[in-house]
N, C-alpha and C positions, 0 to 999 in steps of 0.2 A: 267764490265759495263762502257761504256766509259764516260766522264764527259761531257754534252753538251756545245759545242762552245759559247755560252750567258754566263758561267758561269766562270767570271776570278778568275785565281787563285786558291786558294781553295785544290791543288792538295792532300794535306794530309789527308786536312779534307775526302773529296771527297774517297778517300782511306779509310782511315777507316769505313767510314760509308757504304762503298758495301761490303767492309770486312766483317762487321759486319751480313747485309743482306744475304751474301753469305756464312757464318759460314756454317756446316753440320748439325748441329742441327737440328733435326729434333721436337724441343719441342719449344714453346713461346719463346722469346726472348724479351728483353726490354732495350730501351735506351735510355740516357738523354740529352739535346742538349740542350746550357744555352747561355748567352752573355748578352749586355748591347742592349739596343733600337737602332734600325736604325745599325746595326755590320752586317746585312744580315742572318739571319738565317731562314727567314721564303723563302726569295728569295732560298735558298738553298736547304733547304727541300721538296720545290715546286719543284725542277728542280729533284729528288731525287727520288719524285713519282710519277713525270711524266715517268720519265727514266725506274722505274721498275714495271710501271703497277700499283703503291698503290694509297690508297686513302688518299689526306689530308682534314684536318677538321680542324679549328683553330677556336678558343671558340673570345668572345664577351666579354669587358669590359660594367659592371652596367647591364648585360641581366641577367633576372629572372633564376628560375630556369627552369621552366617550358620552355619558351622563347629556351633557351640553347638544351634542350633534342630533343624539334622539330625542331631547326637546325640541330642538328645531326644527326635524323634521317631523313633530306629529302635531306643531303648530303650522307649519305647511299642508299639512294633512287634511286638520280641521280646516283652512281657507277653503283649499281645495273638493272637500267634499268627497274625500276618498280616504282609504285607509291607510293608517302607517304604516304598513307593513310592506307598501308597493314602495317606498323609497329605500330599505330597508338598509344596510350601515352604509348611507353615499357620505364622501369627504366631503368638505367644507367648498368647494371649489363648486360639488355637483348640488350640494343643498342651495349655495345661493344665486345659482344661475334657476335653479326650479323655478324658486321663490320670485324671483325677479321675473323670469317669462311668466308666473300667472297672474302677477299683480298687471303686466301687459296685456296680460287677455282680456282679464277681469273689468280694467280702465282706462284702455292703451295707452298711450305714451308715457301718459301719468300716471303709471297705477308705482303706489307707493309702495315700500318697503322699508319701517321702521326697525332700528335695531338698539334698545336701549341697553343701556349698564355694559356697554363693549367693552371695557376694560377688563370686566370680569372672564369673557370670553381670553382675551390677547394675555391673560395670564397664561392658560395653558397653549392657549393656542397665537402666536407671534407673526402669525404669517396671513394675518383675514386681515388689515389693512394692504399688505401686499395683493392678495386677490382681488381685494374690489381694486387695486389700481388696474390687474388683469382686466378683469370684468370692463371697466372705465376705458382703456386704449384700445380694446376689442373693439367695443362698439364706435368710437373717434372712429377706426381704421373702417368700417362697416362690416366688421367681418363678425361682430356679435348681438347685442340687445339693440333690438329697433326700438328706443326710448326707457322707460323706465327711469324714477325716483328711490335711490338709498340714503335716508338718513342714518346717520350713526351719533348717538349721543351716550353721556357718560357725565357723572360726579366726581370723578378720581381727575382734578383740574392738570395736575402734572403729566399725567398721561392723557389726556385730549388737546391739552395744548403742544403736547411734544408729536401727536399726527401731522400735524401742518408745517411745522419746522424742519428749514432745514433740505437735508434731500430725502425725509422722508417720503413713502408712498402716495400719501394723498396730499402733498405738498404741490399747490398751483392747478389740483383737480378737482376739488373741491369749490361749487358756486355760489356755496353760504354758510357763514360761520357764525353761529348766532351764538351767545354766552346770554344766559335767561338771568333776571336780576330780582332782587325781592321786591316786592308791591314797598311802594310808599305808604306817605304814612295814612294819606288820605283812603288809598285802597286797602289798606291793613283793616282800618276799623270798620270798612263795609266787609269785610269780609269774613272778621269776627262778631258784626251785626253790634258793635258799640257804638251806643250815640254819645255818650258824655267824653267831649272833648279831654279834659284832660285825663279820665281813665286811657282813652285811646293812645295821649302820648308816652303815657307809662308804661303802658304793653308795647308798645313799639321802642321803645326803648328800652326793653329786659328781654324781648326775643327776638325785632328787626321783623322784617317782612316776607318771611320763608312762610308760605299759607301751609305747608304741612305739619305745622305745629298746632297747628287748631284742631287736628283729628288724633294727636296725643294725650289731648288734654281732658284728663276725667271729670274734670270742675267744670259746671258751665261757665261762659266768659263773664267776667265784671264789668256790670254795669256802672257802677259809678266809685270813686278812689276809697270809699269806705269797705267795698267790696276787694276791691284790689289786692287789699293788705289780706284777707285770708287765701284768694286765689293765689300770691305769691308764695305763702307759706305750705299751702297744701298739692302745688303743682313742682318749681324752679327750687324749691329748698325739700322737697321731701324724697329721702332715695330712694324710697319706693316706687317711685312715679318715673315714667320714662319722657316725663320733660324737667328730670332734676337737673342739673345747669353741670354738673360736675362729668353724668356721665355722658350730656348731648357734646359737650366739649370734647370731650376725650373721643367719641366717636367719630366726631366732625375731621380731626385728625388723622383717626387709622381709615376713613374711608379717601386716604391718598397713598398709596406705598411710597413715596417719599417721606412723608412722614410715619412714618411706621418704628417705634421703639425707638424715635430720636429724641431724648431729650433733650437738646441743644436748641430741639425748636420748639418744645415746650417753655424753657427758657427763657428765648428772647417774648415768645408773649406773654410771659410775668414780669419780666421788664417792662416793656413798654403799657401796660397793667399798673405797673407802678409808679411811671411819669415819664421814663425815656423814651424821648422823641425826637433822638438821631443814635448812626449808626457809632456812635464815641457815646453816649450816655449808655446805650447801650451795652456794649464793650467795657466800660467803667462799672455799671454793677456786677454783671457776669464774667470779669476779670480776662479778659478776651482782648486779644487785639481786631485791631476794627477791619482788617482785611478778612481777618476769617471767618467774618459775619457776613461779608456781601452777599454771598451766593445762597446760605441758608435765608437769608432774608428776601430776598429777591423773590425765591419759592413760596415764602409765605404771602407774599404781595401776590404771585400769579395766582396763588389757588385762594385770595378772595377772604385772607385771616387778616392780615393787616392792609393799611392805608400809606401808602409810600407817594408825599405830594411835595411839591417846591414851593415855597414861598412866591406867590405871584413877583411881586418888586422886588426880592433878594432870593435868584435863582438859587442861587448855593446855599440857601439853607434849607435843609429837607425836614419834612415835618413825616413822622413816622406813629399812627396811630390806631387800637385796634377798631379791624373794619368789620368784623362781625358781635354784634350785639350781647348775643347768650356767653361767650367767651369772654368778653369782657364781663358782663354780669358774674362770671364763675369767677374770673379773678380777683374783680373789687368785692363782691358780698360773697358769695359762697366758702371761700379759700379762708377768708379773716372770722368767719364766721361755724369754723366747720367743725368745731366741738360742741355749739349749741344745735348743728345740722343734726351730728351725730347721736346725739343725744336726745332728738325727737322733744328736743325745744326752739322752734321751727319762729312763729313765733314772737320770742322773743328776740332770736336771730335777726329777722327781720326789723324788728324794732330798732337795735343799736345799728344794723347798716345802713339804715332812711337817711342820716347825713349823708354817708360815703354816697349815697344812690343818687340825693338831689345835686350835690356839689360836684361828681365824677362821672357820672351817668347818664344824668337827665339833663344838667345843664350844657352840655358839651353836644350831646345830642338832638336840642331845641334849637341848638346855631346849625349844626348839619339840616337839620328839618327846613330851617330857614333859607340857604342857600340853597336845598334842593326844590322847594317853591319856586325859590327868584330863577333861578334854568330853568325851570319849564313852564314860566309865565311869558306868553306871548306879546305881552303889550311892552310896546318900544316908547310907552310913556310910563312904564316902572322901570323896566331892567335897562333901558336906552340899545345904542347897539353892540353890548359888551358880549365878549366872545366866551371872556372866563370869570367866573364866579369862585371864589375861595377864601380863604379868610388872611389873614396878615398881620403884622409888626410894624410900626413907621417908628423911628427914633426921635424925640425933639430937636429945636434949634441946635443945642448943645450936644449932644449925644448921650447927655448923662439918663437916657431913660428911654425907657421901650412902652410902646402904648397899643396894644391889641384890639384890633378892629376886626367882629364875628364876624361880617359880610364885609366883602367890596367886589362889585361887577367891574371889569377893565374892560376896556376895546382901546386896541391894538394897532389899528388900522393906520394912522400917524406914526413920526417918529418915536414922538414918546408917549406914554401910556395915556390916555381921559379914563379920569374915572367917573364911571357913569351912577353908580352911586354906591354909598358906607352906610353900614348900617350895624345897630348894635340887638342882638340877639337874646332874651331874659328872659330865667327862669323862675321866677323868683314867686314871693307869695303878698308882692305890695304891687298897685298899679304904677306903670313906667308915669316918670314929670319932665318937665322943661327941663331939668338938668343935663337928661342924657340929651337933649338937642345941644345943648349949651358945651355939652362932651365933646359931640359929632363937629359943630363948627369949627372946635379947636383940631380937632384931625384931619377936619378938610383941609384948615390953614397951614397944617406940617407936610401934608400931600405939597402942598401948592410949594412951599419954601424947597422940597425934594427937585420942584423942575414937574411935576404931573399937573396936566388939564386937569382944574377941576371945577372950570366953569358950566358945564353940564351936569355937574355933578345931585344926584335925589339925597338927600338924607333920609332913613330909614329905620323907625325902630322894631323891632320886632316883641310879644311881650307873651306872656299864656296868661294872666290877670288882666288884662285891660289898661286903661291909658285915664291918667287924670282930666278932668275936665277941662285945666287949663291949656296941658298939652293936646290937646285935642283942638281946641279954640286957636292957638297960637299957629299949630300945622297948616291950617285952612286958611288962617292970613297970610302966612306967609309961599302958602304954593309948590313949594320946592320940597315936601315934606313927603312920609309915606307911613302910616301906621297900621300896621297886620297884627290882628290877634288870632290866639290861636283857633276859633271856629272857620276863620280864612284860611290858615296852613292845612285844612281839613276839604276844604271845599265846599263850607257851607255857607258863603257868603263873601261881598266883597271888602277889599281892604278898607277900615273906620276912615282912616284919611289919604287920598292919593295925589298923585302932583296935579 
């Protein structure tokens, strides 16, 4: 089934999910499609049941119960091509066996049945994961749906992840569990139709890659960084607008009932907002002992607010940072800046947070840019055949110092780790020189004194400026080099120098 042209990107997802519809199975089928608010999944799903004839139905936040059942059935109504009134108050059990036998008439085996925003549904009603399990071992046993496809997907991550867990209902019945992610950075800016590279990385760096943000936005997109500076002020810093960063933030929140009126977990994301990045720095601002952070944190890691990763070469240090972009943007500028917000001197606001933005924001998020290029760059003569891509610490000879390296690729595959290659990440506003190679050699050599391969190893600079002439010149002699600017991190071209 081909992907519809409206639908960018996606090509995986898009893949698995006709996979899934086109199984041979001739028995129910069920599957679970997750992500955070505004990531596209309902945009997706729609194009999915258009494409194969199903029907979607996507449930109503604060709608009764009753409320709910007569949507549903007058949205079976209209598939159906008959009136509501012939199903007239059926339960939940007889609305989604209807549903299911006419998406089988209509497509047979595969005829789909989307059901988005479920969470909102299992508020009032607790027991429609339990029925589609009915639904599910009926037709296993053959004693009900000869085929049929139910997706069920939802934004509230604590409750779509806690379906599958567990001895819940749809735990081991389920044949795809797909969690939808935001476009990169490359598809962000086609998506917002920005061509000027580094405008593109500054919007992907204040909002991240949810494409539902682009149909919030009452400002046309900026074209280039001069333009920027009023689209930030008149969009992310104005409360009027419903992409001001304070109240996307706050939403992003209450659309989990886990998080709902917890300040604790408000909390720890102004922490680590403010530098803590472990569960004891954390615990140290918010005067907390660190055990009774696990578990609120852990939550915020599932539902996709923070970033919970281990130091590739020092497991036990866990690197703790936030993983959504606008929430962080509300804690560094917004929060320090919210009486010139308020004040409808927008701005000016913006003016004094352009430091906190380049140093906290933007550079932090040119090394994530960076690493998420080198994972999904194919050639095993950049990335080699390293399995994990992260960033890291090496100590010197002596220990008296810690030296941070943006990229390093590992393969694992040996006893001890080859690094396949390090690289240093800049955001800066002068072109990278021989220095930072001259950095790089020195890190390889504390790699190597640690006991790590790193006779394989690419050196790698990453830059959004470009590269001096000599380090350009030097890279190409020497072979072993790799230098990406940013029009490359974009997909406009290939890397200025490779091994």
């Amino acid at each position: 089934m081909r992907k519809p042209d409206r639908v960018l990107a996606r090509d995986e997802e898009w893949s698995a999910l006709t996979q899934f519809l086109g199984h041979h199975d001739d028995h129910l089928r069920l599957g679970v499609v997750s992500g955070r608010r505004r990531v596209g999944k309902s945009y997706l799903l729609r194009a999915l049941a258009e494409a194969s004839g199903g029907l979607y139905v996507t449930a109503v936040a604060e709608e009764s119960v009753v409320a709910a059942r007569r949507r549903f059935a007058g949205e079976i109504a209209r598939y159906a091509g008959i009136g509501p009134d012939l199903l007239g108050d059926a339960d939940w059990e007889s609305l989604l066996t209807t549903a299911i036998d006419l998406t089988i008439r209509s497509s047979g085996p595969q005829g789909l049945l989307v059901i988005d925003e479920l969470p909102y549904w299992m508020a009032h009603s607790p027991e429609l994961p339990g029925l589609l399990q009915l639904l599910y071992d009926r037709s296993q046993a053959g004693q009900g749906h000869a085929g049929g496809r139910v997706i069920v997907c939802g934004s509230a991550m604590s409750v779509m992840d806690h379906l599958l867990s567990g001895a819940k209902a749809l735990r081991g019945r389920a044949a795809i569990d797909l969690r939808l992610r935001p476009f990169d950075l490359a598809t962000t800016a086609r998506h917002w139709g920005v061509d000027d590279a580094a405008t593109a990385l500054r919007l992907h760096a204040i909002l991240g890659g949810s494409p539902g943000y682009r149909s919030l936005a009452n400002i046309a997109p900026p074209r280039t960084t001069a333009e920027l500076d009023a689209w930030v002020a008149g969009t992310v810093l104005d409360p009027r607008q419903a992409l001001f960063s304070a109240s996307e933030a706050e939403y992003l929140l209450r659309e989990d009932p886990k998080f709902t009126g917890s300040a604790l977990h408000y909390s720890i994301l102004n922490a680590v907002a403010a530098g803590a990045t472990s569960p004891a720095k954390i615990g140290g601002l918010l005067e907390q002992g660190r055990a009774s952070l696990t578990r609120p944190i852990e939550a915020l890691v599932s539902a996709g607010y923070l970033r919970h990763e281990s130091d590739p070469l020092w497991e036990r240090r866990p690197v703790i940072t936030i993983a959504d972009p606008i929430i962080r943007f509300h804690n560094l500028v917004t929060v320090p800046q919210r009486d010139l917000v308020a004040t409808e001197q927008r701005a000016q606001a913006w003016e004094r947070a352009r430091p906190t933005f380049t140093s906290r924001i933007l550079g932090p998020h040119f090394e994530e840019c960076a690493r998420d290029w080198l994972r999904a760059h194919p050639d095993p003569a950049i990335r080699g055949h390293a399995g994990l891509v992260s960033a890291t610490v090496v100590n010197d000879s002596k220990g008296q110092a810690k030296h941070e390296i943006d990229v390093i690729a590992l393969d694992r595959r040996s006893g001890r780790a080859g690094v396949s290659l390090i690289g240093e990440a800049k955001a800066t506003l002068t072109r990278r020189t021989t220095a930072d190679l001259d950095r790089l050699d020195r890190l390889k050599d504390l790699l190597a004194q640690h006991g790590h391969d790193t006779s394989p190893t690419v050196l790698a600079v990453f830059s959004t400026e470009g590269f001096h002439p000599d380090l350009i010149a030097t890279a190409r002699r020497r072979g072993d080099v790799l230098l990406v600017d940013l029009p490359t991190l974009l997909g406009a071209g290939d890397p200025v120098v490779r091994p």
